[in-house]
Structure formats: C-alpha cells, structure tokens
C-alpha positions as a Markdown table, in Angstrom:
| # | Residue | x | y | z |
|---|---|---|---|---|
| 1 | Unk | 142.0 | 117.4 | 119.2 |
| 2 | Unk | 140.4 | 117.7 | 122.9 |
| 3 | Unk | 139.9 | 114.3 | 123.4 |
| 4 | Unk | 143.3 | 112.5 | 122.1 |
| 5 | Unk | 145.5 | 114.7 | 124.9 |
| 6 | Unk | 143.1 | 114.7 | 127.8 |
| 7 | Unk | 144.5 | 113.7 | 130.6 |
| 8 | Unk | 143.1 | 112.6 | 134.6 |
| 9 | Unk | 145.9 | 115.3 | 135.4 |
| 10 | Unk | 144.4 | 118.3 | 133.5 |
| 11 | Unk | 140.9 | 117.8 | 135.1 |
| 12 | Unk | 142.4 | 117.1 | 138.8 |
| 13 | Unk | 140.9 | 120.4 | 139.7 |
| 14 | Unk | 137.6 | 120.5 | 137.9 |
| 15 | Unk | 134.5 | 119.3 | 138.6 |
| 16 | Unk | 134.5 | 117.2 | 135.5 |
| 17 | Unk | 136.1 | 115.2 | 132.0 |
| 18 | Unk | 138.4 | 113.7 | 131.3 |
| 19 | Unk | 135.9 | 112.9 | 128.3 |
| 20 | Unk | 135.9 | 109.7 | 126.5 |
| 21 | Unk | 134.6 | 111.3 | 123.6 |
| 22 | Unk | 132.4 | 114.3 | 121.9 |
| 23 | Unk | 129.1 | 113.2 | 123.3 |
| 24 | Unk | 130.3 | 113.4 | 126.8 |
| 25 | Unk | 131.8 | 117.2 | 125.7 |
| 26 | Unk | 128.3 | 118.3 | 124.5 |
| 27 | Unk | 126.2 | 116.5 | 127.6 |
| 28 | Unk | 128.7 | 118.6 | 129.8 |
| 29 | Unk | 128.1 | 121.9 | 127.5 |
| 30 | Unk | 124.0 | 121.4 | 128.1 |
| 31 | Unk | 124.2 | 121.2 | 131.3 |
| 32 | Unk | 126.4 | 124.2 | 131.8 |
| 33 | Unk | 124.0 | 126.6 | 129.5 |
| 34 | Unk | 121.1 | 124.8 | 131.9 |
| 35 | Unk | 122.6 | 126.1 | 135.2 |
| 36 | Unk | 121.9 | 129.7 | 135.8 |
| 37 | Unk | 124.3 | 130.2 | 138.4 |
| 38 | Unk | 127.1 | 130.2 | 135.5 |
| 39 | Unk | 127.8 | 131.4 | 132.5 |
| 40 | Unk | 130.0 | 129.3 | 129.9 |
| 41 | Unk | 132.1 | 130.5 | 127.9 |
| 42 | Unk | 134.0 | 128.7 | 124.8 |
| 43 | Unk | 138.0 | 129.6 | 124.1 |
| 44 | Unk | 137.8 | 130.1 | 120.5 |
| 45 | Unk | 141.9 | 130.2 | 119.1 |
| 46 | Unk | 142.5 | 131.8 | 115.7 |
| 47 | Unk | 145.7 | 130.2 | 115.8 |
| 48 | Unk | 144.0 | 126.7 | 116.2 |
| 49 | Unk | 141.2 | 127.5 | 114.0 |
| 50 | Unk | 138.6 | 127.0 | 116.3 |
| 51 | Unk | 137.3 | 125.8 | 119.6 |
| 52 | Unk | 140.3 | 125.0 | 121.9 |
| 53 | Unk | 138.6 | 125.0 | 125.5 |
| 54 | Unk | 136.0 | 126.5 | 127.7 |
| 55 | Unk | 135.8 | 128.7 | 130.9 |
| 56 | Unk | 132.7 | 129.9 | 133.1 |
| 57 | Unk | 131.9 | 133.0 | 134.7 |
| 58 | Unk | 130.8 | 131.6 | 138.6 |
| 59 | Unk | 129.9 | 132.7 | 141.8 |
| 60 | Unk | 128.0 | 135.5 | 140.6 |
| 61 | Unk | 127.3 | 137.7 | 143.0 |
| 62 | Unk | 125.1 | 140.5 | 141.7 |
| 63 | Unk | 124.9 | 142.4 | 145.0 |
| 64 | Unk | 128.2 | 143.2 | 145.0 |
| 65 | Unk | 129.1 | 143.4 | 141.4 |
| 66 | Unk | 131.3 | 140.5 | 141.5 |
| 67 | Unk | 132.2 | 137.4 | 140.1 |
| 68 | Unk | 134.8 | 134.4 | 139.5 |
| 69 | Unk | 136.0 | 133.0 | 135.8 |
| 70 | Unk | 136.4 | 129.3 | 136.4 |
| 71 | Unk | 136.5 | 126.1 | 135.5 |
| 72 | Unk | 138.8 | 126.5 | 132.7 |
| 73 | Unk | 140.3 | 123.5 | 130.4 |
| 74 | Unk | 141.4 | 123.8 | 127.0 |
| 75 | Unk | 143.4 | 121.0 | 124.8 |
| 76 | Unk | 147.4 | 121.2 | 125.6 |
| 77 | Unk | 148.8 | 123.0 | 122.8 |
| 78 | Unk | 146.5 | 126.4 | 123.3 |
| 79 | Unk | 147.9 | 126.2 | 127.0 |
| 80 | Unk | 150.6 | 128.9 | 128.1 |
C-alpha cells in the first residue's frame, strides 16, 4: 500500500511525508482541503482499485487564468 514503499527519496521534492502511517496521510489531507490557496486532488487507479496518490492544483492565479498541478506522490507501482 502507500505506506510500506515510501521512501525519503520520493518525498525529496515535496513539502511533506514520508508518512509513518494512515493518520499522518489524513492530518496531511485536512490540512490541504483547509488551505484555500490549493486545491487537492486524489489519483484514483482502476487498475489498483483505488486511491494510489494525490496532486494539487497551486499557485492559482485567477487574474490571469492560470495555475500549477503540484505536489504529486502516488505509491511506486501506479508510477510511469
């Protein structure tokens, strides 16, 4: 599942995890649905029957009609 292939290496880039287990997951989820400067986003995989990641739609910039998709992780075998 997410937590038995995390790795430091996969979060080097993020601004969180790894995560030790499922209560640190959902802590991280509530906070992202508190923050109104994002919008999260979970990777749902048919394949994998279910929740395999998440992502975030950032830097939104309504002015200009822009905005970033960041802060993506999702377990190993749903990557590539």
């Amino acid at each position: 599942g997410a937590l038995s292939d995390e790795t430091s290496e996969l979060f080097h880039h993020l601004f969180f995890g790894p995560f030790a287990d499922r209560s640190q997951i959902e802590q991280l989820i509530s906070e992202m649905l508190e923050d109104s400067s994002q919008v999260p986003l979970a990777i749902h995989s048919p394949r994998f029957g279910g929740v395999v990641g998440t992502c975030s739609i950032m830097s939104i910039d309504r002015h200009n009609g822009s905005a970033e998709i960041g802060s993506i992780w999702c377990i190993s075998p749903a990557r590539g």
